[in-house]
C-alpha positions in Angstrom: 40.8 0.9 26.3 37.8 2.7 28.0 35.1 2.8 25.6 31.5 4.6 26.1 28.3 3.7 23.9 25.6 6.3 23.5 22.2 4.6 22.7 21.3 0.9 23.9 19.4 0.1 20.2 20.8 -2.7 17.9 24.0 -0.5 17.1 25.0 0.4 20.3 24.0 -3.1 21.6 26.3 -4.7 18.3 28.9 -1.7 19.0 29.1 -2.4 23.2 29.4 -6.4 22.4 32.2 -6.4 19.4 34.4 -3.9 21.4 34.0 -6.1 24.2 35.2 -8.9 22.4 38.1 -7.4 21.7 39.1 -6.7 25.0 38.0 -3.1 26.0 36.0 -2.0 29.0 32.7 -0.9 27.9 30.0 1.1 29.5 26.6 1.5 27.3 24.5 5.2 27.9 20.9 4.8 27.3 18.7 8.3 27.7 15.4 6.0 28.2 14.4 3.6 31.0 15.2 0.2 28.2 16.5 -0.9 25.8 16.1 -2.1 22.1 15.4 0.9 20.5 12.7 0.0 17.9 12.4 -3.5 19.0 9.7 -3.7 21.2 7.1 -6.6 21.9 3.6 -6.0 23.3 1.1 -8.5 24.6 -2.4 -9.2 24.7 -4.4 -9.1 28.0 -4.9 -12.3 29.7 -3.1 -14.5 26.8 0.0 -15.9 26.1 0.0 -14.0 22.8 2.9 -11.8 22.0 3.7 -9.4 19.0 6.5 -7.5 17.4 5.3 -3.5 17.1 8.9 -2.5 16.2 11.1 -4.2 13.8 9.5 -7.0 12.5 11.8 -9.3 11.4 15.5 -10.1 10.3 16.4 -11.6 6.7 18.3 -14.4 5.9 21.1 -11.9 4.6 22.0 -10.9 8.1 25.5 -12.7 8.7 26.0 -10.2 11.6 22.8 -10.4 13.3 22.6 -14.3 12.4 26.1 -14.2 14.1 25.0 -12.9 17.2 21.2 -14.4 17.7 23.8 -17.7 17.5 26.1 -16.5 19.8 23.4 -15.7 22.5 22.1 -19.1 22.3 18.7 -18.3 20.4 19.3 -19.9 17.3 16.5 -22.6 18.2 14.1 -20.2 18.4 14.5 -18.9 15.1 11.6 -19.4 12.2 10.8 -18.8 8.6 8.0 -16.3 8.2 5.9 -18.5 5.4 2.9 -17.3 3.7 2.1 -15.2 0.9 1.1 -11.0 0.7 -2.4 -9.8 -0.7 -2.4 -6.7 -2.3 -5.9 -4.8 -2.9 -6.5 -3.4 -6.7 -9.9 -3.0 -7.7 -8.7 -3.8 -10.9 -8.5 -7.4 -10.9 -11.1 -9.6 -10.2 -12.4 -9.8 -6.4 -10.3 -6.7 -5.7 -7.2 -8.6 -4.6 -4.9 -10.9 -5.3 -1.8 -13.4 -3.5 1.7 -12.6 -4.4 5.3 -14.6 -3.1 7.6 -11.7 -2.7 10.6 -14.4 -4.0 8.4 -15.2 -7.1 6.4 -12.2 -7.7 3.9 -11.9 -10.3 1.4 -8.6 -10.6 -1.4 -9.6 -12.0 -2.5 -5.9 -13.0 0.6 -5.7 -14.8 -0.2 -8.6 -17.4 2.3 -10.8 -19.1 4.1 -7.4 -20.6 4.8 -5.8 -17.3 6.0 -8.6 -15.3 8.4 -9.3 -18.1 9.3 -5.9 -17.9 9.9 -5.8 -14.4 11.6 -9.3 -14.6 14.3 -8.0 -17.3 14.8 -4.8 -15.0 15.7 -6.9 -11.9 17.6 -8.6 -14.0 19.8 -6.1 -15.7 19.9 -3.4 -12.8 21.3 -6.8 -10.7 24.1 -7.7 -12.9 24.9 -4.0 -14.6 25.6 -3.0 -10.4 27.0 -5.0 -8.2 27.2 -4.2 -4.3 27.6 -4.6 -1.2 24.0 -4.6 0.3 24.9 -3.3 3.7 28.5 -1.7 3.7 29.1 1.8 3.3 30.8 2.3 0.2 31.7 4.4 -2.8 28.6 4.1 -4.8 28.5 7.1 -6.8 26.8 6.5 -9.9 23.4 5.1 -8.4 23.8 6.7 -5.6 23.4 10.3 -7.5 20.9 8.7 -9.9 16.8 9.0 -8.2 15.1 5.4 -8.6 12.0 7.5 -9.5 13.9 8.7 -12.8 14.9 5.3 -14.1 11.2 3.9 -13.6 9.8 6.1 -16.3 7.3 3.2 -17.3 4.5 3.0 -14.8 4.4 -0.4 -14.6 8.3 -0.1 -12.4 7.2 2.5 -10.5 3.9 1.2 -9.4 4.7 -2.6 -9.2 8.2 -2.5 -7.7 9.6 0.8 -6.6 6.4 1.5 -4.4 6.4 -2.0 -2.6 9.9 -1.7 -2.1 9.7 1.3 -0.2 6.7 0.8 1.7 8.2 -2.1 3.1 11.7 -0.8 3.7 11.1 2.9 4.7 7.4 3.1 5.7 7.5 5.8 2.8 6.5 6.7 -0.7 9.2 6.8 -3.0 8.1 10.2 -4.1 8.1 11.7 -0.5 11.6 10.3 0.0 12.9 11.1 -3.1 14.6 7.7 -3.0 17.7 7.1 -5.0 18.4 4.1 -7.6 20.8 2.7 -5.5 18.6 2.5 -1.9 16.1 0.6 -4.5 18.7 -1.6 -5.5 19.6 -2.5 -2.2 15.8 -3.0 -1.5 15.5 -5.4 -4.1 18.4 -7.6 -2.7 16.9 -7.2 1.0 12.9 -7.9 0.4 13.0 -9.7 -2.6 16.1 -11.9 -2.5 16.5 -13.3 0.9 13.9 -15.7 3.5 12.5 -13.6 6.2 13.3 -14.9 9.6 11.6 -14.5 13.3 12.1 -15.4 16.6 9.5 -17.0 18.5 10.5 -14.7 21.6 10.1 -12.0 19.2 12.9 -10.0 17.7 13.6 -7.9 21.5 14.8 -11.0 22.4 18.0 -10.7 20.7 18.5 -7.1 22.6 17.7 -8.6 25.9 20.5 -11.7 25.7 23.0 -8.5 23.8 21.5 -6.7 26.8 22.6 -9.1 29.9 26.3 -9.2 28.9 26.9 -5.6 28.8 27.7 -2.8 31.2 24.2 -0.9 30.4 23.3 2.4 32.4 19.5 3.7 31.8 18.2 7.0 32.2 21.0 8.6 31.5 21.3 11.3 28.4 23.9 12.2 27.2 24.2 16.4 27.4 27.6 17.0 25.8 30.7 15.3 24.6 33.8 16.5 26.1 36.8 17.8 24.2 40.2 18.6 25.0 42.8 19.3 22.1 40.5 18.5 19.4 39.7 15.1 20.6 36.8 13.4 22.6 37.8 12.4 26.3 34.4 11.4 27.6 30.7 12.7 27.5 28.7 14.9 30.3 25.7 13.0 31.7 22.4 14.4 32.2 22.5 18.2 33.7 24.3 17.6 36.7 27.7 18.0 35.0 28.5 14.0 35.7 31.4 13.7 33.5 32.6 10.2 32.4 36.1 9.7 30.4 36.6 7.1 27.7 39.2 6.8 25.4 36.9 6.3 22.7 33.1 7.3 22.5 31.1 5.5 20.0 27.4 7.8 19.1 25.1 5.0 18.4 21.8 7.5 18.9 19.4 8.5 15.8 21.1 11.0 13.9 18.8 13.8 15.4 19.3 12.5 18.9 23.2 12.7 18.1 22.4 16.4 17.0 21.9 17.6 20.5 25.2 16.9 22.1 27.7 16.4 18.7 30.1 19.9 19.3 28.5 23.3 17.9 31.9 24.0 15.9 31.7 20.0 14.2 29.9 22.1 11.0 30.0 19.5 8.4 29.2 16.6 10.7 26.2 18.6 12.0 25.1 19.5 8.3 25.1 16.3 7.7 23.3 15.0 10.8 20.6 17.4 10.0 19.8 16.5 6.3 18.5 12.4 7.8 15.4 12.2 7.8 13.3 9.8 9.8 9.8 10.5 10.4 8.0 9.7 13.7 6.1 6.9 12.9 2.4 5.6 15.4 0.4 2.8 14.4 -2.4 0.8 16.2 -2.5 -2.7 16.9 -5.8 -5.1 16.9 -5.9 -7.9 19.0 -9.2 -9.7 17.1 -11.0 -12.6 18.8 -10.5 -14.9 15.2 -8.0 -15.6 13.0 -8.4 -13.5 9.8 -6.8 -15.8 6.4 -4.7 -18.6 6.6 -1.0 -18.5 4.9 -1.4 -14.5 4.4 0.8 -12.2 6.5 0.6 -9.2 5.2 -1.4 -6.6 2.8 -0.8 -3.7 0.6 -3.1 -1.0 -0.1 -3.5 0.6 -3.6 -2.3 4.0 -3.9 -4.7 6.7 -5.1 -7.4 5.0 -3.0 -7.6 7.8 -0.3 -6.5 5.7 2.4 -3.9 6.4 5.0 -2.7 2.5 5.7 -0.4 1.6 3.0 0.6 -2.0 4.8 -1.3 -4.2 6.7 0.6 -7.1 9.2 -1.3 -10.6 10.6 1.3 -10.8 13.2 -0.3 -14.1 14.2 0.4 -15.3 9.9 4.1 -13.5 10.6 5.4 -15.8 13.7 2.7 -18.3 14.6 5.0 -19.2 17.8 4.1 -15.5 19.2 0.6 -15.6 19.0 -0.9 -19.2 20.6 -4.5 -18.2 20.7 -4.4 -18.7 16.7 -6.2 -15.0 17.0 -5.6 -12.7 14.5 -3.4 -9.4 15.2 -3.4 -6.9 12.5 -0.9 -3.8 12.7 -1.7 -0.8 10.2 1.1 1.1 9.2 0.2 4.7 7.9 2.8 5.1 5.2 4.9 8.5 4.9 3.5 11.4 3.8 0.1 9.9 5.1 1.4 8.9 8.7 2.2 12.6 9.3 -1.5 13.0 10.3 -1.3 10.4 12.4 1.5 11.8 15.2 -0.2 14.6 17.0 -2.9 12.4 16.9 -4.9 11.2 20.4 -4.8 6.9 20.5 -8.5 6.5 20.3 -8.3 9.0 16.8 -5.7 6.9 15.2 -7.7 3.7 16.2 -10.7 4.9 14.6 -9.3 6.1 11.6 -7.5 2.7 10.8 -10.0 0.5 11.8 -12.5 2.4 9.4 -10.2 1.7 6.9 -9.7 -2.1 7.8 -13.5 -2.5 7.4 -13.2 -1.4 3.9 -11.2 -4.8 3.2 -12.5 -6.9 5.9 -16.2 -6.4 6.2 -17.1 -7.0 9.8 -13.7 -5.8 11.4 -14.9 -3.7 14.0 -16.7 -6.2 15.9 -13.7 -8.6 15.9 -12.0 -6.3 18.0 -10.6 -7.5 21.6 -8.4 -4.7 22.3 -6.5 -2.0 20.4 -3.2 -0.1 21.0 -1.3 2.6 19.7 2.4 2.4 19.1 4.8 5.3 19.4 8.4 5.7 17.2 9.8 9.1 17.4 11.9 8.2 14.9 10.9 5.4 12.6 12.7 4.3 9.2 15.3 6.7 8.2 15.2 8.0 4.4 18.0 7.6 2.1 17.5 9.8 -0.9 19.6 10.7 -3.9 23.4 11.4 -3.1 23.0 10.1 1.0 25.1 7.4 0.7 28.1 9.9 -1.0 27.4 12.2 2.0 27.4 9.3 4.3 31.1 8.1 3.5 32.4 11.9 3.7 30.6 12.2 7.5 31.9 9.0 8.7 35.2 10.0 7.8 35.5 13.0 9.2 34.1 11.5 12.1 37.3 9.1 12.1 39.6 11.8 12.1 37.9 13.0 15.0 38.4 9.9 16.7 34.7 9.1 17.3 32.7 6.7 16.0 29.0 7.2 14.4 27.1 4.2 14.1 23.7 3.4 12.7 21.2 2.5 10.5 20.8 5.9 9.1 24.5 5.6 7.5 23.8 2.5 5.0 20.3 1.5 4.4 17.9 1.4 7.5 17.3 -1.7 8.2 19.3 -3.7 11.5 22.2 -5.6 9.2 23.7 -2.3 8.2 23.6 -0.7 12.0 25.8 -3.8 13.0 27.8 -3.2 9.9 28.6 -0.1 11.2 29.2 -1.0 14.8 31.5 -3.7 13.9 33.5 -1.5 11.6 34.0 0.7 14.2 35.5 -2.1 16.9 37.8 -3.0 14.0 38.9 0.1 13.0 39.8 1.5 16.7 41.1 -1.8 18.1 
């Protein structure tokens, strides 16, 4: 079978690689000049040093993307991220404290809280059992908002907010995030190992990358239909066309908008109701390290400030960064980050390093060299009822013998985008 893959991220890479593996000639479309989607690693001037300013790591849940990194022969290169989190609270004494995010304990909660939030993990675990990354029938939470359920303040404050700044870039209130997405956080951040790789995580995309049939620079203008069914895809606006028997659509869902058929209503309703912001963020190459054993920070909220998380990439993956030199990445958390992407570089630097003085007297002058970071599309939202809408689009999609594939579908993160390109090898096999 002739197979075509739109988009060279982590889902059209996975989708390219298992339908090769079952046989099929594959040809992967990719509208930019690379590959890797989000994944992309950027380097300090003169220095060996090396940073993620994409996705930042896989967890030790990822059976697929464990499967592969083994496959491609980087399994050596994989570490644990170790180290703790500090998260800023004027509230408690020196205006911060450490927290393990597989023991946590909030220490502006008190004894009451963390019990709290210790019998809710609890309970919510066992009272709803899932599957963290497959796309299925999960009506009850899914239709439930995981604001609603965390009435006390302590929930919302101390575990819903972490969870989705980590997992969406986003406050829960701006993506109206439903109980189940924060279930599924709570099995992703707080119950697995996080894992790097010392090449960074691109590295995966490039050994994916080398195996596969890949052709950049070329977007994708249309998809071709004859009798009600897909037969290839028009390239650029030269009116190349290219047949397939089967076209896999591994873009964002707003990229997918622009060439999914006028007449495909519900699929397009749907496409249209994702949301992922566009996401920039600077990166500061110091000229010391900054705290030993701590790799990341978390603002308070109602503080005024626009970072909401705070990376030590050289803390993250120590084998990336040789100089020992500190490299901080501030993430401007949705709704905040929406000032930040019209924004000119040097106005995005100043802002955040501003802010970084605030908890780091001194910052500024550490400073080696600062860059800016552009995602048009970043982490994509999954509010209440997605996940119902999800399983009716991907259907329909089946019946129109195409396959959709993406992080978008089942829970943004990289494990669930291989979910879905592996369903779709097995299912048009």
């Amino acid at each position: 079978m002739k197979v075509i893959v739109i988009g060279a991220g982590i889902a059209g890479l996975g989708a390219a690689t298992y339908f090769s593996r079952k046989g099929h000639k594959v040809r992967v479309l990719e509208a930019s000049d690379r590959i890797g989607g989000r994944a992309i690693t950027l380097r300090r001037k003169g220095s060996e040093d090396r940073v993620d300013v994409g996705t930042q790591y896989y967890h030790s849940s990822y059976t697929r993307a464990l499967s592969l990194i083994r496959d491609v022969g980087l399994e050596s290169t994989l570490s644990k991220i170790k180290g703790d989190s500090r998260f800023f609270d004027d509230r408690v004494a020196g205006g911060s404290y450490l927290l393990d995010h597989r023991l946590p304990w909030f220490r502006p909660a008190g004894i009451g809280g963390n019990l709290r939030l210790g019998w809710f993990l609890l309970s919510r675990l066992l009272r709803h059992p899932m599957s963290t990354f497959a796309l299925e029938p999960q009506a009850k939470t899914d239709q439930l908002s995981g604001l609603a359920l965390s009435e006390n303040p302590v929930l919302r404050e101390f575990l819903v907010r972490p969870l989705t700044l980590a997992g969406a870039i986003a406050e829960p209130e701006a993506m109206n995030v439903s109980l189940l997405h924060v279930l599924r956080l709570i099995r992703i951040i707080l119950l697995t190992d996080y894992i790097s790789l010392s090449g960074g995580i691109a590295s995966l995309h490039e050994r994916l990358g080398e195996r596969l049939d890949i052709r950049l620079d070329s977007p994708v203008a249309r998809l071709v239909e004859e009798r009600g069914r897909i037969t290839g895809v028009e390239v650029g606006g030269a009116g190349e066309i290219l047949t397939a028997d089967h076209v896999v659509i591994a873009t964002t869902a707003p990229a997918a908008l622009r060439f999914v058929p006028a007449e495909w209503d519900a699929e397009r309703e749907f496409l249209a109701s994702v949301t992922i912001p566009p996401f920039a963020f600077p990166t500061f190459f110091l000229d010391r390290p900054l705290e030993k054993n701590v790799w990341s920070y978390v603002t308070r909220r109602g503080s005024g400030e626009k970072v909401g998380i705070i990376i030590d990439a050289a803390q993250k993956n120590p084998s990336m960064v040789p100089s020992g030199k500190a490299v901080i990445q501030a993430w401007p958390c949705y709704p905040e980050s929406k000032d930040f992407v019209d924004a000119p570089d040097s106005a995005i630097i100043d802002a955040c390093r501003r802010e970084l003085e605030g908890h780091f007297p001194g910052f500024g002058s550490w400073i080696e060299e600062a860059h800016v970071t552009r995602h048009a599309y970043a982490v994509p939202f999954h509010p209440v009822g997605h996940q119902t809408r999800a399983i009716e689009f991907i259907r329909n999609a089946d019946r129109r013998g195409v396959s959709f594939c993406g992080d978008y579908l089942s829970g943004g993160y990289l494990e669930p985008a291989l979910w879905s390109a592996e369903r779709a090898a097995n299912l048009h096999a």
